[in-house]
N, C-alpha and C positions, 0 to 999 in steps of 0.2 A: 455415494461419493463417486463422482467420476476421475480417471486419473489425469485426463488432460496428457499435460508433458510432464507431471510432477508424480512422484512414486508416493502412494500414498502411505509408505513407513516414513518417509520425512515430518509428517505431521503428526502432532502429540494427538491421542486421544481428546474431543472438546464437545460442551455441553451445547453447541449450535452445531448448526448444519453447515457443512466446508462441501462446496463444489470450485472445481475448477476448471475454470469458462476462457476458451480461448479467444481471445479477441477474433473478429471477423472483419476487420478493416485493418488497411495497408499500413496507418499509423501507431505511433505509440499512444496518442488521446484516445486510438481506440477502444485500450480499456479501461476510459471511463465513461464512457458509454451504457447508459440505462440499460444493461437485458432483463427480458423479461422471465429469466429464470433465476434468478439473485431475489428469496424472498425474506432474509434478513436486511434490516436498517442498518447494518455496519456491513461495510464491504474492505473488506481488505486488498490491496493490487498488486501484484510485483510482477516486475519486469524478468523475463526469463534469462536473460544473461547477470541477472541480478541474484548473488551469494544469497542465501536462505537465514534472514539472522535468528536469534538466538529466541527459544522458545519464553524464556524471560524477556526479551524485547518486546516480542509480537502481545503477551501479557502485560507490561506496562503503556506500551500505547496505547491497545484496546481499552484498558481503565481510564486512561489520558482521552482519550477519543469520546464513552460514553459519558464523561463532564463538559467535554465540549465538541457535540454532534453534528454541530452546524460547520466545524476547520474538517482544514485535511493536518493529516496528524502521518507524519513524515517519519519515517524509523528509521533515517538515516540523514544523518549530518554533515556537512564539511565544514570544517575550518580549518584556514591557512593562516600562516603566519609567516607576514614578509619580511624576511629578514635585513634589505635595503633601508626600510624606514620604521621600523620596530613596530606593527602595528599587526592588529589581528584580525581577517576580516570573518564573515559566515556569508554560504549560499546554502539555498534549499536546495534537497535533491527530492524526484518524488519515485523514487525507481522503486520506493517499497513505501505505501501509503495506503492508510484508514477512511474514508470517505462514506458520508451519508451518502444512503440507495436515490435518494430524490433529488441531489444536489444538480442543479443546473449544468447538463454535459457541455454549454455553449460559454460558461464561464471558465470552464477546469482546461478548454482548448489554448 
């Protein structure tokens, strides 16, 4: 395991292999970017000024993710609710996300 910028006691003990790859380009699409050191099919991403959620979250997406390998599988939500016209909307956020290792980088830009 490498530490990256993350302390490796923040992470539960896990039956795969956890590296932590600092992006190498100036963007945030940068890390979803193919490297070729990611040699598991699920990649997990989070944005560094992005809160670390809960080890039950990152385990229910993962289960969520390996049913459907082909999404990106998003562990964080918004929903607002306007209170002007009584209505609820959702956005995606992908500040913390599940994504297949193969998934086309020129799609996820």
């Amino acid at each position: 395991m490498s530490s990256g910028t993350f302390e490796a006691t923040l992470w539960p003990s896990l039956i795969v292999p956890l590296n932590v790859v600092r992006s190498a380009y100036g963007s945030v699409n940068g890390r979803f970017f193919p490297y070729r050191q990611i040699i598991t099919e699920a990649v997990f991403s989070i944005e560094e000024d992005t809160c670390l959620p809960s080890v039950e979250l990152i385990e229910r997406a993962f289960e969520l993710w390996c049913q459907n390998p082909e999404r990106l599988i998003s562990l964080s939500d918004q929903s607002i609710w306007n209170l002007f016209d009584n209505n609820q909307s959702f956005s995606a956020s992908f500040s913390s996300v599940f994504f297949h290792k193969v998934s086309d980088f020129k799609e996820l830009q």
